[in-house]
PyMOL Python script that loads the backbone (N, CA, C, O; Angstrom):
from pymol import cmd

cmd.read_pdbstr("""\
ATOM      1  N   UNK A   1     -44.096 -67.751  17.443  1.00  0.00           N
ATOM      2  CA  UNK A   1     -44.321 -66.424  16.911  1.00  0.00           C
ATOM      3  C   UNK A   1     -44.780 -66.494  15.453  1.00  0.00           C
ATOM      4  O   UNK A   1     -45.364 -65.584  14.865  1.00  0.00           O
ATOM      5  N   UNK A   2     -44.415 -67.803  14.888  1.00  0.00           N
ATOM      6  CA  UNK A   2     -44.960 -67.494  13.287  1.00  0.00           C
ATOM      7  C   UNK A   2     -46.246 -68.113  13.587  1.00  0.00           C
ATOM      8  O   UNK A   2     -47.141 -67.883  12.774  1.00  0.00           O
ATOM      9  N   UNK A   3     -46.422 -68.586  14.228  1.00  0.00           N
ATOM     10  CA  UNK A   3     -47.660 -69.418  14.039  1.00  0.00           C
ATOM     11  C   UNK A   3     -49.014 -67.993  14.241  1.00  0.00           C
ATOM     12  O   UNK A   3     -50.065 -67.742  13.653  1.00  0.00           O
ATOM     13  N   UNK A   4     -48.203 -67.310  15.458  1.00  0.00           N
ATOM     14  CA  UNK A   4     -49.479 -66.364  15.597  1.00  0.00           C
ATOM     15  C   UNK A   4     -49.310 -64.691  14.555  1.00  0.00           C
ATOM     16  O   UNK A   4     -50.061 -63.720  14.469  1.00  0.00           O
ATOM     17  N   UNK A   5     -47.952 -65.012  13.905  1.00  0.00           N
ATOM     18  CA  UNK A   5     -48.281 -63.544  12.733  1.00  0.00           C
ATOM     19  C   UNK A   5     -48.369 -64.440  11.540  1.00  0.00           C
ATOM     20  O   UNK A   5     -47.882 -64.102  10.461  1.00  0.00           O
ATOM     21  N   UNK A   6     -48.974 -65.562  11.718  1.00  0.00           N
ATOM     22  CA  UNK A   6     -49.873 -66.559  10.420  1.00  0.00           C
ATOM     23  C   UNK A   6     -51.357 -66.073  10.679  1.00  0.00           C
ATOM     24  O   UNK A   6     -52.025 -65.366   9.924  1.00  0.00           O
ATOM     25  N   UNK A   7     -51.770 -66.650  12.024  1.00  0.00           N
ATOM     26  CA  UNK A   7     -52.916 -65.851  12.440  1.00  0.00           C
ATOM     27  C   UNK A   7     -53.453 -64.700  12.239  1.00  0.00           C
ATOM     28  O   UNK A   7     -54.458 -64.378  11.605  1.00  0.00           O
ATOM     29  N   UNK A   8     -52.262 -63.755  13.175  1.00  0.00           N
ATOM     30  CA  UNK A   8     -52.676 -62.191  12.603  1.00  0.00           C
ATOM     31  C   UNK A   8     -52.950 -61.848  11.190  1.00  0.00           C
ATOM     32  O   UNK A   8     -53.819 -61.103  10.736  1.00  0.00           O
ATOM     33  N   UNK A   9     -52.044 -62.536  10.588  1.00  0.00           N
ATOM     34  CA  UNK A   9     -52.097 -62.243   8.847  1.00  0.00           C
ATOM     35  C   UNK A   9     -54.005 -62.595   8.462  1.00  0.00           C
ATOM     36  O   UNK A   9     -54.677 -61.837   7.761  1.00  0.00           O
ATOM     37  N   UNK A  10     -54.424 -63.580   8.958  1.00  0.00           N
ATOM     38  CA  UNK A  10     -55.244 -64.599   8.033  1.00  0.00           C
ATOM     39  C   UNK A  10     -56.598 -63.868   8.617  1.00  0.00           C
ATOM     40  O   UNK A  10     -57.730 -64.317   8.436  1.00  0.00           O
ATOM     41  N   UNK A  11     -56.248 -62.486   9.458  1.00  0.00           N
ATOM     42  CA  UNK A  11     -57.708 -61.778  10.284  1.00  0.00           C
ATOM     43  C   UNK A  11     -57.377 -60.845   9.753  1.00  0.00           C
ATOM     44  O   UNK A  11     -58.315 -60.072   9.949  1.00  0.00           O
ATOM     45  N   UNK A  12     -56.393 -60.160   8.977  1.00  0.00           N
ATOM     46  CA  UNK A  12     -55.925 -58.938   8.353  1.00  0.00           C
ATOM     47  C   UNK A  12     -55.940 -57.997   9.381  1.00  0.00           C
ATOM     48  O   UNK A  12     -56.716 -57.045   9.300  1.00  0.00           O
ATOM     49  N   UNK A  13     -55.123 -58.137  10.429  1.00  0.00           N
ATOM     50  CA  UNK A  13     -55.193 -57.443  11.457  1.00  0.00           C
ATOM     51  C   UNK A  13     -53.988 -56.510  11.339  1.00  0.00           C
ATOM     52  O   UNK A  13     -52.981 -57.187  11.544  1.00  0.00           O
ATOM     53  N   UNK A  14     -53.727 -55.449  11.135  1.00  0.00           N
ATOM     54  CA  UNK A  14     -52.681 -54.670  10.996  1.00  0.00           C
ATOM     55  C   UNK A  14     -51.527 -54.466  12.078  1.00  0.00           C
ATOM     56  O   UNK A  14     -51.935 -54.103  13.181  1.00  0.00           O
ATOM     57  N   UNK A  15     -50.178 -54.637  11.941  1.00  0.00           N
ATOM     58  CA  UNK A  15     -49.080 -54.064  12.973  1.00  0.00           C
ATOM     59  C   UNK A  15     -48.956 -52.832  13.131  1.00  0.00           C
ATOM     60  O   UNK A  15     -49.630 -52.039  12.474  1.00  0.00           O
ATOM     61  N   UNK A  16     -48.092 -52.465  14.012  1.00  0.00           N
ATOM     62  CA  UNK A  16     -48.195 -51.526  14.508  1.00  0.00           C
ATOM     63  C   UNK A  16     -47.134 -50.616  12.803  1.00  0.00           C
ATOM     64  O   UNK A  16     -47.409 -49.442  12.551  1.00  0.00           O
ATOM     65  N   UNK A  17     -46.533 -51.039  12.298  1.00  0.00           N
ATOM     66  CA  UNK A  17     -45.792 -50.284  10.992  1.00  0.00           C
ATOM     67  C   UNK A  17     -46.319 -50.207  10.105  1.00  0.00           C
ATOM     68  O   UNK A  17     -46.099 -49.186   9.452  1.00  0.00           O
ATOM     69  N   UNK A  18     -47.272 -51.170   9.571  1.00  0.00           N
ATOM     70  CA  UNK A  18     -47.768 -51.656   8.283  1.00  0.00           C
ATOM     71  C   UNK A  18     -48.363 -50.465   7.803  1.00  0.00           C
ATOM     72  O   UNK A  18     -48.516 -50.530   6.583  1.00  0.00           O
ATOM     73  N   UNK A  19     -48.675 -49.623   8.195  1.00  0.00           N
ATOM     74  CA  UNK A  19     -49.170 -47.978   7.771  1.00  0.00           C
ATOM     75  C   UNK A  19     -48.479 -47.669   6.600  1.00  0.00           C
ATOM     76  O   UNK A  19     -48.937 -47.122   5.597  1.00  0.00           O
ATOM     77  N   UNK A  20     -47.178 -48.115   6.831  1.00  0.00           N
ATOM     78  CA  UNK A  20     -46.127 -47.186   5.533  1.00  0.00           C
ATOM     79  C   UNK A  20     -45.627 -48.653   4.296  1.00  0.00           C
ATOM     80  O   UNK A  20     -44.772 -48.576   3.414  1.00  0.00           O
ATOM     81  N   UNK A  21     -46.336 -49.649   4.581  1.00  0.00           N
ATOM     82  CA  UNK A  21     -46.400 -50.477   3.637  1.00  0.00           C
ATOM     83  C   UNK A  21     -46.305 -50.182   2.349  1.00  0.00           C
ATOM     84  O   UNK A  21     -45.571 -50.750   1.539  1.00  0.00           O
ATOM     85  N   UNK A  22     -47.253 -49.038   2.080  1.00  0.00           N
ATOM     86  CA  UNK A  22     -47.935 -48.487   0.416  1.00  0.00           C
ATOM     87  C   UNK A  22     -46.627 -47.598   0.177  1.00  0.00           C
ATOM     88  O   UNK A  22     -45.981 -48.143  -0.718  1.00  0.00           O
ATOM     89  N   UNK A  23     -46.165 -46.766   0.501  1.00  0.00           N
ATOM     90  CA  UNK A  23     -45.074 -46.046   0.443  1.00  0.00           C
ATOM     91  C   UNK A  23     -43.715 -46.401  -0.250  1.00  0.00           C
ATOM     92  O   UNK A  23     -42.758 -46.992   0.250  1.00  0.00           O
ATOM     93  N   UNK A  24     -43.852 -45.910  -1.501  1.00  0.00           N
ATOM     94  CA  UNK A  24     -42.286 -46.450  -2.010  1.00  0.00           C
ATOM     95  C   UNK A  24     -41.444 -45.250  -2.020  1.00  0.00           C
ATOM     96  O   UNK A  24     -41.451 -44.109  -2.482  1.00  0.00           O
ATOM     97  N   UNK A  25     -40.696 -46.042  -1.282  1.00  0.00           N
ATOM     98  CA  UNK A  25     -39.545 -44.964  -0.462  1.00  0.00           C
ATOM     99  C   UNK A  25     -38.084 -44.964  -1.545  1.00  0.00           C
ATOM    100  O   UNK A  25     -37.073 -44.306  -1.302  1.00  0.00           O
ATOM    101  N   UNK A  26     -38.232 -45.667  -2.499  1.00  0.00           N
ATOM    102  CA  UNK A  26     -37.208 -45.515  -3.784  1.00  0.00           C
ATOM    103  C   UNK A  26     -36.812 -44.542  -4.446  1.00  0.00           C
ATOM    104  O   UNK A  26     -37.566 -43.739  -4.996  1.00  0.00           O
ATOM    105  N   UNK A  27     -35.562 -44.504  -4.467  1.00  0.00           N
ATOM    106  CA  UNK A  27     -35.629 -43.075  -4.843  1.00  0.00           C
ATOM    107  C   UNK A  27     -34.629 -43.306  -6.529  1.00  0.00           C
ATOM    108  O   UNK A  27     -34.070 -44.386  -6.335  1.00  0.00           O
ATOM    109  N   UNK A  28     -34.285 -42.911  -7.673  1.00  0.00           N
ATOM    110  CA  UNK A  28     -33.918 -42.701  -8.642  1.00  0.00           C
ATOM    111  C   UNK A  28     -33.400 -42.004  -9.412  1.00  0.00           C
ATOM    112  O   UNK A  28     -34.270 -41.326  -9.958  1.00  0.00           O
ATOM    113  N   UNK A  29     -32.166 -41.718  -9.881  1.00  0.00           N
ATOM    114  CA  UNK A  29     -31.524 -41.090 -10.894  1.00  0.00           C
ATOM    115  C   UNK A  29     -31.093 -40.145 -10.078  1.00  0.00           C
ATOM    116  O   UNK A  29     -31.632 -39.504  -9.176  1.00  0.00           O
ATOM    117  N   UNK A  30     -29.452 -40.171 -10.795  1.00  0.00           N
ATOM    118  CA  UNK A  30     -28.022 -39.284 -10.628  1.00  0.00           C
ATOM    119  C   UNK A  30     -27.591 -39.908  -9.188  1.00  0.00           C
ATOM    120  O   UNK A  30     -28.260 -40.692  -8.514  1.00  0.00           O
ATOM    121  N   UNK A  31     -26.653 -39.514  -8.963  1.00  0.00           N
ATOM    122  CA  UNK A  31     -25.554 -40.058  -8.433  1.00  0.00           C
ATOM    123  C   UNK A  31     -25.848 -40.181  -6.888  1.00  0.00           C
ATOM    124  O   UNK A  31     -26.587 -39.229  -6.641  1.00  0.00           O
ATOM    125  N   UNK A  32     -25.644 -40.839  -5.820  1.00  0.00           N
ATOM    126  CA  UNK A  32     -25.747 -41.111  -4.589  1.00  0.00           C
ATOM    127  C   UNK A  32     -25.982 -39.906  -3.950  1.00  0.00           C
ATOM    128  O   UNK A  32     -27.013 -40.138  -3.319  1.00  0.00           O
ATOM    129  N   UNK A  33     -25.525 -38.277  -3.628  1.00  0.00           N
ATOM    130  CA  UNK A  33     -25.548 -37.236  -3.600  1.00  0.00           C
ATOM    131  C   UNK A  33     -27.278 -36.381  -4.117  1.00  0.00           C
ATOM    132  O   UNK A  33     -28.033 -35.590  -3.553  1.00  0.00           O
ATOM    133  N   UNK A  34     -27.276 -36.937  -5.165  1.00  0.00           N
ATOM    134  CA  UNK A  34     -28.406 -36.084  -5.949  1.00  0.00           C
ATOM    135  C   UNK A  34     -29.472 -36.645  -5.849  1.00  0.00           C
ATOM    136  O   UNK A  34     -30.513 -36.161  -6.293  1.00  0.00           O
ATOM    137  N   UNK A  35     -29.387 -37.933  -5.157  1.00  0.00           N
ATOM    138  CA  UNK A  35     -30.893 -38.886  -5.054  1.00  0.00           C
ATOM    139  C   UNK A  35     -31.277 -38.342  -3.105  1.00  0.00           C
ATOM    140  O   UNK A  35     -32.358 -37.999  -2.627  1.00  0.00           O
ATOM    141  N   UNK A  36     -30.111 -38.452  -2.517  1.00  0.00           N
ATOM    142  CA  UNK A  36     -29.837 -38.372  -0.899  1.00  0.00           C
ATOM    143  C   UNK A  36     -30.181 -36.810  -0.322  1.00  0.00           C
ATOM    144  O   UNK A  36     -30.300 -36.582   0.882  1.00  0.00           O
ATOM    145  N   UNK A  37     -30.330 -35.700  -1.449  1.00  0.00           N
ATOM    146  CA  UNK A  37     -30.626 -34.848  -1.121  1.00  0.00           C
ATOM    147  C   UNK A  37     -31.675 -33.682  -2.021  1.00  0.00           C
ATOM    148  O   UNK A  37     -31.851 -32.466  -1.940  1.00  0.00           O
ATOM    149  N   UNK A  38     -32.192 -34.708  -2.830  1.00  0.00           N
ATOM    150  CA  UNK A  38     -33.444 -34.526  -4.025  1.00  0.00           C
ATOM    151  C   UNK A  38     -34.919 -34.463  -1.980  1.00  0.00           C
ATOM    152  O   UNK A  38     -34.901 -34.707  -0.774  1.00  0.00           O
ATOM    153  N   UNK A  39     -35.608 -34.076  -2.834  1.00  0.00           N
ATOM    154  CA  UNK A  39     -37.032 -33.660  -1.722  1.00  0.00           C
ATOM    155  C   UNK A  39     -37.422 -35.273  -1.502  1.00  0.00           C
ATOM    156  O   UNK A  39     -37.579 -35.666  -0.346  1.00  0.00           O
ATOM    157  N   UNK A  40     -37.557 -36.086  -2.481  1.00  0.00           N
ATOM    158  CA  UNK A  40     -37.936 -37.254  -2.447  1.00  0.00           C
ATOM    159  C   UNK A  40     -36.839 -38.392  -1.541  1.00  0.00           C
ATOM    160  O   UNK A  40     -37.173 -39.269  -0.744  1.00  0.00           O
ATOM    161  N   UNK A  41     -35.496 -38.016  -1.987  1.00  0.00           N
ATOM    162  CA  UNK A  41     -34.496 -38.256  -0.887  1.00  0.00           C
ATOM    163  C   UNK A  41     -35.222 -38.209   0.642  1.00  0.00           C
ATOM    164  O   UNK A  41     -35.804 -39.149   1.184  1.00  0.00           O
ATOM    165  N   UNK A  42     -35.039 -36.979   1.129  1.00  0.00           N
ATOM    166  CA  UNK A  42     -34.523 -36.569   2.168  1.00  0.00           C
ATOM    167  C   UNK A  42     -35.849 -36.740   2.640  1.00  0.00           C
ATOM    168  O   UNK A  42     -35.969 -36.616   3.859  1.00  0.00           O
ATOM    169  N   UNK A  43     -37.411 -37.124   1.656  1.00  0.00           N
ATOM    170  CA  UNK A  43     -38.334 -38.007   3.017  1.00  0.00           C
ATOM    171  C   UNK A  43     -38.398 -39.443   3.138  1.00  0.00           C
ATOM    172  O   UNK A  43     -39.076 -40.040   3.973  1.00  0.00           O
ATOM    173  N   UNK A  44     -37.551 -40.045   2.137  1.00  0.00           N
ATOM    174  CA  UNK A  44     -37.412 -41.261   2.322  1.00  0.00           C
ATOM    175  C   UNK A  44     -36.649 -41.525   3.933  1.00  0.00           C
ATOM    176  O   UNK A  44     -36.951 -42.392   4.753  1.00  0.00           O
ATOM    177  N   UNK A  45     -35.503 -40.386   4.049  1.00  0.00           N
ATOM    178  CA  UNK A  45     -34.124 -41.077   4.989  1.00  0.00           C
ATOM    179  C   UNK A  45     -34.686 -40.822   6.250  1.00  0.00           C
ATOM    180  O   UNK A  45     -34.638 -41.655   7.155  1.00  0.00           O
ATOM    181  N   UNK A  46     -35.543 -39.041   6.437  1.00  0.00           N
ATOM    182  CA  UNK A  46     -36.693 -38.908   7.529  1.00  0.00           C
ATOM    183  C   UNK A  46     -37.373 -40.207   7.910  1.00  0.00           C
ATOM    184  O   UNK A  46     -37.262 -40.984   8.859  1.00  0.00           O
ATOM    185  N   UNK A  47     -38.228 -40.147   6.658  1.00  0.00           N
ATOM    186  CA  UNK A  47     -39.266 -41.290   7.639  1.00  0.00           C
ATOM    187  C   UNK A  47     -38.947 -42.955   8.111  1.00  0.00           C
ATOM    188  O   UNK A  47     -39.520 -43.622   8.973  1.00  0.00           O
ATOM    189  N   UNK A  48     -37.717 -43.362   7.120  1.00  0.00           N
ATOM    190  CA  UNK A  48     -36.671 -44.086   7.435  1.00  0.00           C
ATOM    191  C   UNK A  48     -35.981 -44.027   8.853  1.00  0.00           C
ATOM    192  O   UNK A  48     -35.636 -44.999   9.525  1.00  0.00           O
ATOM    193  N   UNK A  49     -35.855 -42.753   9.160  1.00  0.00           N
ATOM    194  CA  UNK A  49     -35.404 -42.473  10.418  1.00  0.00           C
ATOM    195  C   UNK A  49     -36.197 -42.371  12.048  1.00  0.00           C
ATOM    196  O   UNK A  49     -35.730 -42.533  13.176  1.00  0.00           O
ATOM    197  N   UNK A  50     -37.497 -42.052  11.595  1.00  0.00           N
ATOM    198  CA  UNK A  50     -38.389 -41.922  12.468  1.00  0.00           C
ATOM    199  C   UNK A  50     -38.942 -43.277  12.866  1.00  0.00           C
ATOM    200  O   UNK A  50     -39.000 -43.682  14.027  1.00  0.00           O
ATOM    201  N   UNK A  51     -39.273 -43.826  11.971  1.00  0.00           N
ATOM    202  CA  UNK A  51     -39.609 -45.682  11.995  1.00  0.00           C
ATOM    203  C   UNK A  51     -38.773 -46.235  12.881  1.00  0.00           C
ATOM    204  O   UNK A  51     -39.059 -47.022  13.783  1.00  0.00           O
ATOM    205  N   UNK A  52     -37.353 -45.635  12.487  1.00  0.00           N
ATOM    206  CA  UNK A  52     -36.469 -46.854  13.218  1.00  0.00           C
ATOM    207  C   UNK A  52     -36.332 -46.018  14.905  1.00  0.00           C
ATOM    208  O   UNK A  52     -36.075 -46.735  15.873  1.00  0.00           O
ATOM    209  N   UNK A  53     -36.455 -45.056  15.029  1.00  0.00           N
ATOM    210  CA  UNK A  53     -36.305 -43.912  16.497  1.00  0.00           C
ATOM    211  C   UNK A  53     -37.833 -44.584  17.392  1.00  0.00           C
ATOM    212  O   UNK A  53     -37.834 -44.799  18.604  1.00  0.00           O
ATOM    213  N   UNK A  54     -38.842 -44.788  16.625  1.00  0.00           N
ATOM    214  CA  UNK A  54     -39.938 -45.386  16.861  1.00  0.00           C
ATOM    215  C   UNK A  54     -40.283 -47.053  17.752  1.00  0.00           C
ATOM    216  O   UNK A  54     -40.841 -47.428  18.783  1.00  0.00           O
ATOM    217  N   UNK A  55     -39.482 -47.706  16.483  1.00  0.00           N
ATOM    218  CA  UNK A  55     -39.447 -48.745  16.494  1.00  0.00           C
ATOM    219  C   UNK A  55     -38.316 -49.421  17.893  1.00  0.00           C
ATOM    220  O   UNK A  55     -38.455 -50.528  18.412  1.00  0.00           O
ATOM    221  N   UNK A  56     -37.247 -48.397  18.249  1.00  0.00           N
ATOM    222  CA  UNK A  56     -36.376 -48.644  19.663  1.00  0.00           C
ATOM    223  C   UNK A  56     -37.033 -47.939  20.423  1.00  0.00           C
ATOM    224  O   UNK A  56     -37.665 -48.527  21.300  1.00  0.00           O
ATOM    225  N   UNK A  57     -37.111 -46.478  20.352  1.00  0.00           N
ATOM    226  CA  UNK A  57     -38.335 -46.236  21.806  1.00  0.00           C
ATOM    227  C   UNK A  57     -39.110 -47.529  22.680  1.00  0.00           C
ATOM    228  O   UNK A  57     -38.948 -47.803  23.869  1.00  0.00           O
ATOM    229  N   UNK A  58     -39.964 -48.190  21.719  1.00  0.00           N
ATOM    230  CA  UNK A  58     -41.147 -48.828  22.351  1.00  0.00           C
ATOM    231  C   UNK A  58     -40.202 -50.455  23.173  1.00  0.00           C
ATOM    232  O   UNK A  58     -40.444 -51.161  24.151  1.00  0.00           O
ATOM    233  N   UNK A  59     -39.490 -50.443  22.484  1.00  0.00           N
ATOM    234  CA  UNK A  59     -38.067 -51.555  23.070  1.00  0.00           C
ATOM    235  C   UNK A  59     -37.552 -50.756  24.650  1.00  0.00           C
ATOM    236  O   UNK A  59     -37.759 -51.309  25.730  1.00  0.00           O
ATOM    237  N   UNK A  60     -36.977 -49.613  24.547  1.00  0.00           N
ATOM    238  CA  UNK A  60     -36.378 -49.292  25.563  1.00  0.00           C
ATOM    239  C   UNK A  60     -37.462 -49.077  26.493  1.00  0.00           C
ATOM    240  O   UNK A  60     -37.470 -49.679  27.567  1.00  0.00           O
ATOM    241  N   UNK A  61     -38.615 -48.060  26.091  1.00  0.00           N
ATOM    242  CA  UNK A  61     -40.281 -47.936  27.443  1.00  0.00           C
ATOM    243  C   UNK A  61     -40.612 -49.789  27.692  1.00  0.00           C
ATOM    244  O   UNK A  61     -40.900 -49.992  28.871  1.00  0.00           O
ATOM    245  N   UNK A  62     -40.616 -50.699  27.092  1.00  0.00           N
ATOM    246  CA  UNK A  62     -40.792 -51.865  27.378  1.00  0.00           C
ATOM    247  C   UNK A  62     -40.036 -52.413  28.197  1.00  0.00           C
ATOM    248  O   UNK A  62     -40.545 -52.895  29.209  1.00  0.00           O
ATOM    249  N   UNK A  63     -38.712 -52.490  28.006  1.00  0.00           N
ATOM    250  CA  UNK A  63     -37.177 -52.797  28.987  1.00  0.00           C
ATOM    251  C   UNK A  63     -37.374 -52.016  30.283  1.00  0.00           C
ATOM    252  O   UNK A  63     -37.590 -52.706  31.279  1.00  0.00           O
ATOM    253  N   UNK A  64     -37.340 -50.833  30.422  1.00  0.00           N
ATOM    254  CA  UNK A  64     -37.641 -50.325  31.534  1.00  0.00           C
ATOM    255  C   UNK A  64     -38.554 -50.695  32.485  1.00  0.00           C
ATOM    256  O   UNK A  64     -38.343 -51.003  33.658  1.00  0.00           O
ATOM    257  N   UNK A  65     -39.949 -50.621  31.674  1.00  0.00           N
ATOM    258  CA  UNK A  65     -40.847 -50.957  32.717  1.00  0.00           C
ATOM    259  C   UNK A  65     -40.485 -52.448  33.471  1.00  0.00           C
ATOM    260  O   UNK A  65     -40.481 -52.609  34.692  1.00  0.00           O
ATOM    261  N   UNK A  66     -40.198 -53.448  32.505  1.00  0.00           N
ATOM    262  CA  UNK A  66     -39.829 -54.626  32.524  1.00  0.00           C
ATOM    263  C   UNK A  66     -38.933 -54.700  34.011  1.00  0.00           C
ATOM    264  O   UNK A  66     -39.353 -55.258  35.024  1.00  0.00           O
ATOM    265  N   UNK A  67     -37.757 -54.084  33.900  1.00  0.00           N
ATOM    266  CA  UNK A  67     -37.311 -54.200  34.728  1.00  0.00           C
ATOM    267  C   UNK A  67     -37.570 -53.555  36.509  1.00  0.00           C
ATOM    268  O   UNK A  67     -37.113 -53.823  37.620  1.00  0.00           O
ATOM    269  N   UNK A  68     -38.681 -52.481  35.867  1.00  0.00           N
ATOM    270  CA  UNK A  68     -38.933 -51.627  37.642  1.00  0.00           C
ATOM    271  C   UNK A  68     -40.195 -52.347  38.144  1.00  0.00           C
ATOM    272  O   UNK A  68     -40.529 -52.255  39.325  1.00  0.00           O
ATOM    273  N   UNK A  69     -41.055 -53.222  37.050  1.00  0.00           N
ATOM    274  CA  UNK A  69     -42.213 -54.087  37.415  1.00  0.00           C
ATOM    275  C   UNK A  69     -41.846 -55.277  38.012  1.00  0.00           C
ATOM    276  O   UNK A  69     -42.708 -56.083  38.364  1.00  0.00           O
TER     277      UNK A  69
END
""", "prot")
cmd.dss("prot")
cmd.show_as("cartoon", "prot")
cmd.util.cbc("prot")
cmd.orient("prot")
């Protein structure tokens, strides 16, 4: 597997996430509370959240088929 996302890398071939690469999802100043629910917060933890809802979907539609194929 590294050998071929050495490959992929060296054709600049994009994954399926790498979209949100550029995106700094950091968020800064006041207290755990005031960063977690600042606008900049709450699209970090969204799209944080959607990535990862994303990222098991295509695991579980894969498992499935896997197993009725």
């Amino acid at each position: 597997m590294i050998i071929q996302a050495k490959e992929q890398a060296n054709k600049n071939i994009k994954g399926s996430m790498e979209g949100h690469a550029h995106s700094d999802m950091s968020v800064r100043g006041g207290n755990i509370w005031q960063r977690l629910f600042s606008a900049k917060g709450f699209a970090a933890v969204s799209s944080f959240f959607f990535m990862d809802v994303f990222s098991v979907w295509k695991d579980v539609v894969a498992s499935f088929l896997k197993k009725i194929l």
